[in-house]
ZAMARGU-4260 file (C-alpha; in steps of 0.2 Angstrom, whole numbers, plus 5000, padded with zeros to 4 digits):
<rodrens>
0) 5111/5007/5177 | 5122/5015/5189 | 5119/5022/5208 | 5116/5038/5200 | 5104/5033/5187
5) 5094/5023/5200 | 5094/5036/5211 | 5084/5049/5199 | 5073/5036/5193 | 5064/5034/5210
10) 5069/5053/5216 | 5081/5048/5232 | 5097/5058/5235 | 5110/5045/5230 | 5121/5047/5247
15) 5104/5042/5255 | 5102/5027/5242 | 5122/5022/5245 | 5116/5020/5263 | 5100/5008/5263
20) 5111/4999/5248 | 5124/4997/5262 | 5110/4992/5274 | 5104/4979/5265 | 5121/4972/5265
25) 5126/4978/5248 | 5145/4980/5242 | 5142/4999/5235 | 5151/5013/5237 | 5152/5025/5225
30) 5137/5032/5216 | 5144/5027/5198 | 5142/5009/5203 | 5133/4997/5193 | 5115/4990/5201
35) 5108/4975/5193 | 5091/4968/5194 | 5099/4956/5208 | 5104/4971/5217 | 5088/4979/5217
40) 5079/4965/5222 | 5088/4965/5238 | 5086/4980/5243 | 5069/4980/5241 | 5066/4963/5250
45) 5078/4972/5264 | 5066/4987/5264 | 5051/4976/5266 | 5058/4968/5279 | 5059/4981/5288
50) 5044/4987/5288 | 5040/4973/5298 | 5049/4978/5314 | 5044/4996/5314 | 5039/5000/5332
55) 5050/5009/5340 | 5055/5008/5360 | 5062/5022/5369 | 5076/5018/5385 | 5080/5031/5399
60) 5099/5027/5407 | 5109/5033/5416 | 5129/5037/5408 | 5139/5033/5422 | 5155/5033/5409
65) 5153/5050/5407 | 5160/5064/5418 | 5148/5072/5412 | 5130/5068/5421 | 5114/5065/5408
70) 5105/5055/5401 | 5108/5044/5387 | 5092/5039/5375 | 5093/5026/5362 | 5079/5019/5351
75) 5080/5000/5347 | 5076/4996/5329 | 5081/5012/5320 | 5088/5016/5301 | 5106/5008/5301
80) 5114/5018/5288 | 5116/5031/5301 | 5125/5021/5315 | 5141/5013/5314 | 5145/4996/5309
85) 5149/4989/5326 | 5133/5000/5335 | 5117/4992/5337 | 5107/5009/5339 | 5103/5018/5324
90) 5103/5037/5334 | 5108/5039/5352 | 5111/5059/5362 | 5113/5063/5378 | 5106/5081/5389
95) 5118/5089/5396 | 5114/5097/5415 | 5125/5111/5415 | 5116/5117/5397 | 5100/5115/5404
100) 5102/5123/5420 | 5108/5139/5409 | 5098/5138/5399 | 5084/5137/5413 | 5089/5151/5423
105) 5087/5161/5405 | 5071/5155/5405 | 5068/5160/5421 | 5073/5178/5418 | 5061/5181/5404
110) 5049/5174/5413 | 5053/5185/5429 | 5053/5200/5416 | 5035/5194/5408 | 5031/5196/5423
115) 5036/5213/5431 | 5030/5219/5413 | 5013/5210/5417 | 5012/5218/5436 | 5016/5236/5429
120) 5001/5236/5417 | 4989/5229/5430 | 4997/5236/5445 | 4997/5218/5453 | 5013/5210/5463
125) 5017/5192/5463 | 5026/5182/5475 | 5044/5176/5469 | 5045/5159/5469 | 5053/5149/5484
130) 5067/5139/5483 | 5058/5123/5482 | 5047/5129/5469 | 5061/5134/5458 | 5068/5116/5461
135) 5050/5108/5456 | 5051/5121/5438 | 5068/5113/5435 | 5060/5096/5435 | 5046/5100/5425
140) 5057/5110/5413 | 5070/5094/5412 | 5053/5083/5409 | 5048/5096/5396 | 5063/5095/5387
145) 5064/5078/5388 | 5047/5075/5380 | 5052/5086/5367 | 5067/5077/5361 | 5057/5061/5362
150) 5042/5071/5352 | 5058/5076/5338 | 5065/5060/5339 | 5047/5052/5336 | 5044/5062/5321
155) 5062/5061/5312 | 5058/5041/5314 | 5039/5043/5305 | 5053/5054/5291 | 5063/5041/5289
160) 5050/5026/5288 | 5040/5038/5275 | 5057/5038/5268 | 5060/5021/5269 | 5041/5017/5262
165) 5043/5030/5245 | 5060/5022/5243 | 5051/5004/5242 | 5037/5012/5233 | 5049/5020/5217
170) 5060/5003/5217 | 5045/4992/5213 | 5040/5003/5199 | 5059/5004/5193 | 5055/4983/5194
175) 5041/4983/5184 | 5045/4998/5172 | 5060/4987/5165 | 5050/4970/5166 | 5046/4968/5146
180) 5030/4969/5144 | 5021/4954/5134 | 5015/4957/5114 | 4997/4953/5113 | 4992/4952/5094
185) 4974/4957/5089 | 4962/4954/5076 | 4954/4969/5071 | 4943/4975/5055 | 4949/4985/5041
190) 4936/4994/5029 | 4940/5000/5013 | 4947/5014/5021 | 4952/5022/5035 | 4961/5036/5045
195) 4977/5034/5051 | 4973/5040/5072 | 4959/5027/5070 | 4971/5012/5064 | 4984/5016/5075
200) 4970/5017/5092 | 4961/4999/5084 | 4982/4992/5085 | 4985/5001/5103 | 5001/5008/5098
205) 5005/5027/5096 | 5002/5035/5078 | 5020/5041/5077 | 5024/5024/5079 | 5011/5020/5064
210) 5016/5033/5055 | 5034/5026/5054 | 5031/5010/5050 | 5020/5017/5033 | 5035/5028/5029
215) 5045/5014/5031 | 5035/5003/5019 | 5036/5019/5007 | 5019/5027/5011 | 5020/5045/5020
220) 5004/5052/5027 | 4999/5063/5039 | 4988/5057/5056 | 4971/5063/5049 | 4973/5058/5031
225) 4965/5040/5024 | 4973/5024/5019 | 4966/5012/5009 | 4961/4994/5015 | 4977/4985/5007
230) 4989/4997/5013 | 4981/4996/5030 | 4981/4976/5029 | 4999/4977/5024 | 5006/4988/5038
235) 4993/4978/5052 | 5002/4963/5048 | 5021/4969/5048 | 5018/4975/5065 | 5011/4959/5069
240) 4991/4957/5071 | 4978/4949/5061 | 4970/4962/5051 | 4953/4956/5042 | 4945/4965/5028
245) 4927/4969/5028 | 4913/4979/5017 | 4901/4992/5027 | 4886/4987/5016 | 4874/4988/5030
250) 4860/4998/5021 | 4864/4987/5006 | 4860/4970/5017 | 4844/4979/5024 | 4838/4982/5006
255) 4842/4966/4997 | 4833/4959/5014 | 4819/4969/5011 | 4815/4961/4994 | 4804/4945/4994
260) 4802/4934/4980 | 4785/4925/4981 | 4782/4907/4972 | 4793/4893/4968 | 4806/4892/4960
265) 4805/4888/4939 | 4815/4880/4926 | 4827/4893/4919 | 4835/4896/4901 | 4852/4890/4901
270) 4868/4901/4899 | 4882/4898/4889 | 4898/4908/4885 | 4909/4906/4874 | 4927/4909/4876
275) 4945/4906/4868 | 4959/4908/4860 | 4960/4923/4846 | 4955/4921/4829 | 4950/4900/4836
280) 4934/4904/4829 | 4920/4908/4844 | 4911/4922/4832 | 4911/4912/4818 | 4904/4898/4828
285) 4888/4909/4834 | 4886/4918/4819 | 4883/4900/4810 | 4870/4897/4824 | 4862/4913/4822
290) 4862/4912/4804 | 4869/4928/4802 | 4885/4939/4798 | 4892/4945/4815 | 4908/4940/4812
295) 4910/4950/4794 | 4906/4968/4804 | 4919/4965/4817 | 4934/4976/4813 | 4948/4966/4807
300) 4937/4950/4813 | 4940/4953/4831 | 4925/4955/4846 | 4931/4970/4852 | 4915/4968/4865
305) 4903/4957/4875 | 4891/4951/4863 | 4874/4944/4870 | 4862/4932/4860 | 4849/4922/4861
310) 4845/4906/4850 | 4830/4893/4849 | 4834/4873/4847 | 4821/4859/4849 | 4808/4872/4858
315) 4819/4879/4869 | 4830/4894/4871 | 4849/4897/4874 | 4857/4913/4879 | 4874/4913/4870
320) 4888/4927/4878 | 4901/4929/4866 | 4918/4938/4873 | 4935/4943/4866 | 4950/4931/4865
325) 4964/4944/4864 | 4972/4945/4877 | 4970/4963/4882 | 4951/4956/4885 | 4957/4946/4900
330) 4943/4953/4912 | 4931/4952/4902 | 4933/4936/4897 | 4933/4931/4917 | 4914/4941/4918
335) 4909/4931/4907 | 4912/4913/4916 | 4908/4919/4932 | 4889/4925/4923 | 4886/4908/4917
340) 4882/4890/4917 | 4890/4883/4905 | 4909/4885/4894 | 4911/4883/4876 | 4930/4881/4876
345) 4933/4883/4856 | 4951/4876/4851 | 4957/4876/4833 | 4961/4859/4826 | 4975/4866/4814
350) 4983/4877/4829 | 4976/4867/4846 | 4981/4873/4864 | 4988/4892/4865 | 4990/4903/4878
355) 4973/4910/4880 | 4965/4893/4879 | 4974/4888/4895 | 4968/4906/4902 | 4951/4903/4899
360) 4950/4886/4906 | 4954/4892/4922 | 4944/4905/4921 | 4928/4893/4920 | 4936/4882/4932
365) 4938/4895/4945 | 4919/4900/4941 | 4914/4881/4944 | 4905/4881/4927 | 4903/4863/4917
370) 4915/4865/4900 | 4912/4857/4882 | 4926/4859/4871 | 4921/4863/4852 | 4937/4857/4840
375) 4935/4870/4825 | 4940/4870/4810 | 4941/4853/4806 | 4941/4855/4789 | 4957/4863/4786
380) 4971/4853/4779 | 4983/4854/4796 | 4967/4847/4807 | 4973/4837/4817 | 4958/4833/4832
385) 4968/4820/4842 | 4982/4832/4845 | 4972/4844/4851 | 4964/4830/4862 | 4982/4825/4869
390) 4987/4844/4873 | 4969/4845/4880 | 4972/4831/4896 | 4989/4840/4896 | 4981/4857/4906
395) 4967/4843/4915 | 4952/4839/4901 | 4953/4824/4898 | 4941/4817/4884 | 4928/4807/4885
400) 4931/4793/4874 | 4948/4794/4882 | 4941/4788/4898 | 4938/4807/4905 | 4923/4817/4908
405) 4924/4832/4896 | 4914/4834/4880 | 4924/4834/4863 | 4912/4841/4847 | 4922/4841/4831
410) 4913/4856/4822 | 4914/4868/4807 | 4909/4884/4809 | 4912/4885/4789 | 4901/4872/4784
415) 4890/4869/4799 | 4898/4848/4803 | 4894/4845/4819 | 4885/4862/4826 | 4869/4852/4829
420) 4878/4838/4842 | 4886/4852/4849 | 4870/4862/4852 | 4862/4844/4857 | 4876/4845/4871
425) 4873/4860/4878 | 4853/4854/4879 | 4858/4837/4888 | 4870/4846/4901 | 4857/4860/4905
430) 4843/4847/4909 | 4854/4838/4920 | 4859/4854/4928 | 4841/4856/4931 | 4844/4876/4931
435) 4831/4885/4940 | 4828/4903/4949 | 4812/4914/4955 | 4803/4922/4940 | 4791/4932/4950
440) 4799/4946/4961 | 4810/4963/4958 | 4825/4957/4945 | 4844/4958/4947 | 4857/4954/4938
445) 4874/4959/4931 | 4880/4971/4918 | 4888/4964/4903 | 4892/4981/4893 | 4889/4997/4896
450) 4895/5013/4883 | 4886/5030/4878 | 4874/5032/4859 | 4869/5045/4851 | 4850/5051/4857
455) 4852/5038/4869 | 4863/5043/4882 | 4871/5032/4893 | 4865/5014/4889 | 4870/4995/4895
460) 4868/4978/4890 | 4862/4969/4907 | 4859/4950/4908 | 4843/4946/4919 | 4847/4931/4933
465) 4832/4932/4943 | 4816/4940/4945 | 4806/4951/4929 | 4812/4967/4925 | 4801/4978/4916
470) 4800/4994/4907 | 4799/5008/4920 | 4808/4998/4935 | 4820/5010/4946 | 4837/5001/4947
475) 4851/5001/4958 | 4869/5000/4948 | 4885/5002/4954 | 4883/5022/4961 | 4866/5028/4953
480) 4849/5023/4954 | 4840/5027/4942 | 4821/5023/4931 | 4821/5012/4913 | 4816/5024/4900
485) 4821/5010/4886 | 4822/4991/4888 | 4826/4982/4872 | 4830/4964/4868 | 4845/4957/4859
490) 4840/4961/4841 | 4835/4979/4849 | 4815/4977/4847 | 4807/4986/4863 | 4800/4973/4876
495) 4788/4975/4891 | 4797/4963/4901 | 4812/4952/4902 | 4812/4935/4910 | 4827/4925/4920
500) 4843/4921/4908 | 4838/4935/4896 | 4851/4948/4888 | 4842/4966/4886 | 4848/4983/4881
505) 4843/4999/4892 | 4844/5016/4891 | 4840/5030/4906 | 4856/5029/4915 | 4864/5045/4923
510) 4879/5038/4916 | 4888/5021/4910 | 4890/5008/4925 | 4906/4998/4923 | 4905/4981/4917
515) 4902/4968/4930 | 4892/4976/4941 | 4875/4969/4948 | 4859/4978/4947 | 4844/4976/4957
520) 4825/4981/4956 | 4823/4994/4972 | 4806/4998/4976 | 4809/5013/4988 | 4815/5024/4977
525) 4822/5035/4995 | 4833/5022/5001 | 4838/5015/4984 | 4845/5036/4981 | 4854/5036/4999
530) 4861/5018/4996 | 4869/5026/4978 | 4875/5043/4985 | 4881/5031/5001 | 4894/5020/4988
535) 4898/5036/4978 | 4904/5044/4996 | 4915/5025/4997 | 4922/5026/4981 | 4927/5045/4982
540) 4935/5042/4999 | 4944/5028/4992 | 4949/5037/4975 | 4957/5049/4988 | 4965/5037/5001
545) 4974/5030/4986 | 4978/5048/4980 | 4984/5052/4997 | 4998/5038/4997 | 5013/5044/4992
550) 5026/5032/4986 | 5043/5037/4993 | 5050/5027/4978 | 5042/5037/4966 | 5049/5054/4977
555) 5066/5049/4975 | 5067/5039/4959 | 5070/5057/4948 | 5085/5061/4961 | 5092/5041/4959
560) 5090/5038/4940 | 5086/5054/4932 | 5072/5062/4925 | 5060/5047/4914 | 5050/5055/4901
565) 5031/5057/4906 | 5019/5049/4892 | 5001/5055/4895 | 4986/5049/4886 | 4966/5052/4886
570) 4957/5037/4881 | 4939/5039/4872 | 4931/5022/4869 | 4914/5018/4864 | 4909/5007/4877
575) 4917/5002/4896 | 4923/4983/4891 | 4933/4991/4878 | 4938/5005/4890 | 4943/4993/4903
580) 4953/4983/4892 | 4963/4998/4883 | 4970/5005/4898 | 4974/4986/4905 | 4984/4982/4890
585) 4992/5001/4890 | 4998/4999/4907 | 5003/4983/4907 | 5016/4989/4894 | 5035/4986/4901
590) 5043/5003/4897 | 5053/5006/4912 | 5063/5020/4904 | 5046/5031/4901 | 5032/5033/4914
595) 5014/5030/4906 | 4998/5039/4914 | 4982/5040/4908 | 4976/5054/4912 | 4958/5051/4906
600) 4949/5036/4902 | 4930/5038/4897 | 4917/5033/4886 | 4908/5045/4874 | 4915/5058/4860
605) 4930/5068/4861 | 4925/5085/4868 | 4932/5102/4868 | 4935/5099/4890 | 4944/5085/4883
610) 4956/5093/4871 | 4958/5107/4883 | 4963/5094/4897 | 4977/5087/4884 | 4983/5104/4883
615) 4984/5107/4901 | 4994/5090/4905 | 5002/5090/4885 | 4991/5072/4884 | 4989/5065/4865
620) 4972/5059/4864 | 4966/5042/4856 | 4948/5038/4850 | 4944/5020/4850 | 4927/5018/4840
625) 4921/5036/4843 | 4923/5052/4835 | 4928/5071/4840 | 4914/5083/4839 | 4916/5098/4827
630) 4920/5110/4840 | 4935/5099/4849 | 4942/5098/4832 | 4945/5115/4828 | 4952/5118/4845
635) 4964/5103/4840 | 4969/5111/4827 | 4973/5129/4835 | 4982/5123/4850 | 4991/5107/4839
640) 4986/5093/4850 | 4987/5077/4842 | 4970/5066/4840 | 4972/5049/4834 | 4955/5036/4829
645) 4957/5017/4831 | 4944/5002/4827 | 4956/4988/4830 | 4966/4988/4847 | 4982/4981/4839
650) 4983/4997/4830 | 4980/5008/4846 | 4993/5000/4858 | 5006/5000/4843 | 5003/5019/4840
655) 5007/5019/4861 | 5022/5013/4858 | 5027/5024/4843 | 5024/5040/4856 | 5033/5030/4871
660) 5050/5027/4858 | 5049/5041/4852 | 5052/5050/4868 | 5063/5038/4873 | 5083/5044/4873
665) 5090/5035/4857 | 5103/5020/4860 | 5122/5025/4855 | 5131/5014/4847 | 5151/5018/4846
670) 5162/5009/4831 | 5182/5010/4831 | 5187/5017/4814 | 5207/5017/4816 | 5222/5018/4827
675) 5239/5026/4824 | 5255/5026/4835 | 5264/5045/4837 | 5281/5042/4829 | 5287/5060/4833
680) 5280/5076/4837 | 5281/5092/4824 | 5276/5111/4826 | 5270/5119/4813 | 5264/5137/4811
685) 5248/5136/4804 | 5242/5119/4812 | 5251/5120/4829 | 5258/5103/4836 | 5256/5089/4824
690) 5258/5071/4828 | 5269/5059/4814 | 5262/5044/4816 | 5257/5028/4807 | 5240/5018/4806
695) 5242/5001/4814 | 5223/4998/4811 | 5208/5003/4801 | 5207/5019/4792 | 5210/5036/4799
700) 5196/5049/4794 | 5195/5070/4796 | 5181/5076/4805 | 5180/5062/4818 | 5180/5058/4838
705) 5196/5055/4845 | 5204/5048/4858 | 5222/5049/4865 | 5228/5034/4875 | 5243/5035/4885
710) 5249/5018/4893 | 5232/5010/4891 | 5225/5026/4899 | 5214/5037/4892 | 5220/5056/4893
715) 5208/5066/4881 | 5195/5066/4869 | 5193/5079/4854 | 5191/5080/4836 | 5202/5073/4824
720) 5203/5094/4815 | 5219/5090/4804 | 5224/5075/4792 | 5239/5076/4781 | 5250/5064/4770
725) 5266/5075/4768 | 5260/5091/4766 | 5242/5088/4755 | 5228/5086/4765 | 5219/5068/4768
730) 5202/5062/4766 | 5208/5044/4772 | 5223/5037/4778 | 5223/5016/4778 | 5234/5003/4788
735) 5253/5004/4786 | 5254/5023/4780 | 5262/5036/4787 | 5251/5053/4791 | 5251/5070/4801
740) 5239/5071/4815 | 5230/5086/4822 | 5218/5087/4836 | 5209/5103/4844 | 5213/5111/4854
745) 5226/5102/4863 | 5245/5100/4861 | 5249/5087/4876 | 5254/5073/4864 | 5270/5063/4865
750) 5280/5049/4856 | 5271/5034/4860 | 5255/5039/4863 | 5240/5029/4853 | 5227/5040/4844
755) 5213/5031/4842 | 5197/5036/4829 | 5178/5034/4831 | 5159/5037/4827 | 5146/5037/4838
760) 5129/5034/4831 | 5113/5035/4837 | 5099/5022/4837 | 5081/5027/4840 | 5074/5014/4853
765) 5061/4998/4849 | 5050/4993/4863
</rodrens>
């Protein structure tokens, strides 16, 4: 900064800056001058030191140079911006006599007049003074006014040392206002959401600064409105803290602390899921164990569901959960490891590792489960068990005849081979596991399935892992709380009770929880209600702190690519796993020509609110398992909205992507039919300009796009509108002939110029 600048920072005049700058020894002169840091630290080490000498000492003399007689005063240790250079004494004056003495004998006349005024009012005469009393008023007067120079003089030094003080006082902040200050980086808790003005006072930063650094990472929000948690992590650590997430579950912790569990803890049924690549054979395996047919009622011989059994060997029992292996069931194949104890990985022998196999694995090694691999199908002619083995060690199980410690059972699910060592397996690795949990106590557990029936309401397959739940107990899942009004076993058969490692089936819920959530027993029915109204509160804020970010992407994307055609869909499922992993495989979908939104996704019937929210947002509406009640039928029908049923998920998504390509802009392919060279150019009066020309290429056809290129440029694109050999019109003219050209509508051709034909032909797109 410059003189100037400095000079408004700390409010001094800058001829008054220019001064102490020259005091201080300082090389400035002009008030555009440039002042460094260096600079001002001398000036303030000069103003301090000054302050150190501040007295001040007041000299009468006589001025004997003058011809003049007075007296000189001069004060030692003065500002020395306002002496000169070779001067030691800031100030210096001198009283002159003949002034005073004038200005004395005024005086004296007012005073004389004061007086006679004074002696006609109180009729009262006064001596005039005498000679030598004048004299001795003109002393006192010079004293006086000598006392009040001093007194001036007195004051205008205090001035200038407050001066000197404010100046010291506005350069030491200039110092430490440009002194950087240092970053100190936080660590502050995020919940699952929160308001921008709160984020932006946890950080200590201003929100317009916040707010800037969200629009910059494409998020634009106002100061009130909520983010979620992963936004908020995002933007904490671009500006460079530590942000760490964290769950307000405080009532939740006070009522899960509030339940005791009396007793020891007891041997527990073991659990075991099964998991794998599709069509491997996991079904096929249980429904040998079970003696019974599930596999035949599956549509298309897929589990579109979490399936739940249990099964009796040697006196004991096994809970069996059976998941999907396609791969839009990829969720739910990971609730299912992290709900149990123990992996059946099923690999066919005729088609060994795929895909999903190498999914699953890590799904049970990520869950920490113990994993026995069952080789299928060993009695197809392709079998091949020591192939699968070797691609096996290859992802990390390693055999245990091959010096590993994974257990290999060769089975047939088709003719039973080898089902009873497998089911020997499972026995041997649960008793080592020495599975145990508290049987006496409120239950919990996790949901498995959950969907919507007929006379039943809103039901779900829950899997018991500790305590007894019992018919009539008031559960906490998810959002609601609510009272058992059914509790069935796996074949469906109303129980009382169900102990640890048990599947059941209940009924009684407000509506279906979402797959993979725990339930607990509550026994204050108060707190468990203000707990569930207190997480529907969470997830409505977070449903609209998610609504509220804006993508900027998404704002200018229609303005940068052009307008993408909007496929919505309603989803109607029978039951939450399926739901789940329709709109995961949907979504997943790589269309990036078309933007997909589902605009509902729910389990139950198709309703007449449902058929008039497809109207509204023009959605087409897909059944998966369920049906459209009569009335949302006919409404279908008046208003033309499309409904469409599926049982197999294959056939869903593929119907998808029908309605995606078919609003998809159709590719155009362009093929070159012919060119001709203009020989000469003719008039004529019913065609206009024609062009002579010969076909050097292809075939030359009426009707069709052309071009005309002019020295590898092209000039203009029309319709081929006339073709002639001689004077007949042409349907075709081939290489090497000579024909008469016409094109619409324009009459720029010249000698020379190439005509060339084409067709365009569109191409409906294929995802």
């Amino acid at each position: 900064m410059n003189v100037t600048q400095l000079s408004k920072a700390i409010g001094f005049e800058p001829e008054n800056l220019l001064k102490q700058m020259s005091a201080a020894g300082l090389s400035h002169k002009s008030i555009t001058d440039e002042v460094n840091n260096e600079d001002k630290k001398t000036l303030l080490t000069f103003l301090k030191s000054s302050k150190k000498t501040s007295k001040k000492t007041i000299s009468l003399k006589k001025d004997t140079s003058s011809a003049k007689k007075g007296i000189s005063i001069t004060r030692l240790n003065q500002n020395l911006s306002e002496t000169k250079p070779t001067t030691k004494a800031d100030l210096s004056g001198e009283i002159d006599f003949d002034a005073a003495e004038a200005k004395r004998k005024d005086a004296e006349k007012k005073v004389e007049q004061a007086k006679e005024e004074k002696q006609n009012q109180t009729v009262k005469r006064i001596k005039k003074p005498s000679t030598s009393e004048v004299k001795v008023q003109k002393k006192s007067l010079v004293n006086t006014k000598i006392q009040f120079k001093e007194k001036q003089d007195s004051k205008k030094d205090k001035r200038e040392l407050e001066g000197e003080k404010y100046l010291e006082t506005k350069l030491s902040n200039v110092q430490e206002f440009e002194k950087p200050a240092e970053f100190i980086q936080k660590e502050i808790k995020i919940p699952e959401t929160i308001s921008v003005s709160d984020l932006a006072k946890d950080l200590s930063i201003k929100s317009g600064e916040l707010i800037k650094t969200l629009m910059n990472n494409g998020v634009m929000v106002t100061l009130n409105q909520f983010i979620d948690q992963e936004t908020a992590l995002v933007v904490t650590e671009e500006l460079g803290h530590i942000g760490i997430p964290f769950t307000e579950n405080e009532e939740e912790e006070n009522l899960i602390e509030n339940i005791q569990y009396e007793g020891e803890e007891e041997p527990r049924n073991a659990i075991v899921s099964v998991l794998g690549h599709v069509d491997h054979g996991k079904t096929s395996i249980l429904d040998f164990i079970r003696k019974s047919s599930v596999a035949d009622s599956e549509e298309g011989g897929i589990t579109q569901g979490i399936g739940a059994y249990q099964v009796e060997y040697n006196d004991s029992l096994i809970t069996f959960i059976d998941t999907p292996g396609h791969a839009a069931f990829s969720q739910m194949r990971a609730r299912g490891a992290n709900s149990t104890d123990i992996v059946i990985l099923v690999v066919a022998a005729d088609d060994s590792v795929k895909p999903q196999t190498e999914e699953a694995y890590n799904h049970a090694k990520d869950a920490g489960v113990q994993i026995i691999v069952a080789i299928n199908k060993i009695d197809t002619p392709d079998a091949d068990i020591e192939k699968v083995k070797g691609d096996l060690s290859a992802i990390g199980l390693v055999p245990e005849d091959w010096g590993g410690d994974t257990q290999m059972i060769p089975v047939s699910a088709k003719n039973g081979d080898g089902m009873n060592d497998l089911l020997d397996s499972i026995q041997l690795v649960s008793e080592l596991m020495e599975l145990k949990t508290n049987h006496t106590g409120p239950a919990a557990g996790i949901v498995l399935e959950s969907g919507v029936r007929k006379g039943e309401g809103s039901v779900a397959t829950l899997l018991v892992q500790k305590g007894t739940l019992q018919s009539g107990d008031y559960i906490l899942v998810g959002d609601q709380s609510r009272k058992i009004r059914a509790l069935k076993d796996f074949n469906e058969d109303l129980i009382k009770q169900a102990i640890p490692s048990s599947p059941v089936f209940i009924s009684g819920l407000e509506f279906p929880p979402s797959a993979g959530d725990e339930f607990i027993v509550v026994k204050d029915e108060k707190a468990a209600k203000t707990l569930s109204e207190n997480r529907a509160n969470k997830i409505r804020d977070k449903r609209l702190a998610q609504k509220s970010v804006v993508n900027m992407e998404n704002i200018f994307a229609n303005a940068s690519e052009g307008v993408k055609p909007s496929i919505n869909l309603i989803l109607k499922s029978d039951t939450n796993g399926s739901l789940e992993a329709l709109s995961g495989a949907i979504l997943n979908m790589n269309v990036e020509e078309a933007k997909i939104k589902i605009v509902l996704d729910a389990v139950g019937p198709i309703t007449p609110n449902d058929v008039n929210l497809a109207i509204a947002s023009e959605a087409f509406i897909f059944g998966f398992n369920v049906r459209a009640e009569t009335a949302a039928t006919e409404l279908a029908e008046q208003e033309g909205v499309s409904i469409q049923y599926f049982g197999i998920i294959y056939d869903l998504i593929d119907a998808v992507k029908k309605v995606v390509e078919g609003s998809l802009d159709p590719d155009i392919k362009e093929s070159i039919l012919g060119k001709a060279k203009v020989k000469d150019i003719f008039k004529s009066p019913k065609f206009g300009f024609i062009a002579g020309s010969v076909v050097e290429d292809g075939t030359i056809y009426p009707n069709k796009n052309v071009r005309v290129i002019r020295d590898n440029t092209v000039i203009h694109e029309g319709m081929l509108d006339s073709l002639r050999r001689f004077k007949d019109e042409a349907k075709e003219v081939k290489s090497g002939t000579e024909c008469g050209i016409g094109i619409t509508n324009y009459t720029d051709i010249k000698e020379g110029d190439i005509i060339e034909v084409f067709q365009r032909e569109e191409i409906q797109r294929k995802l």
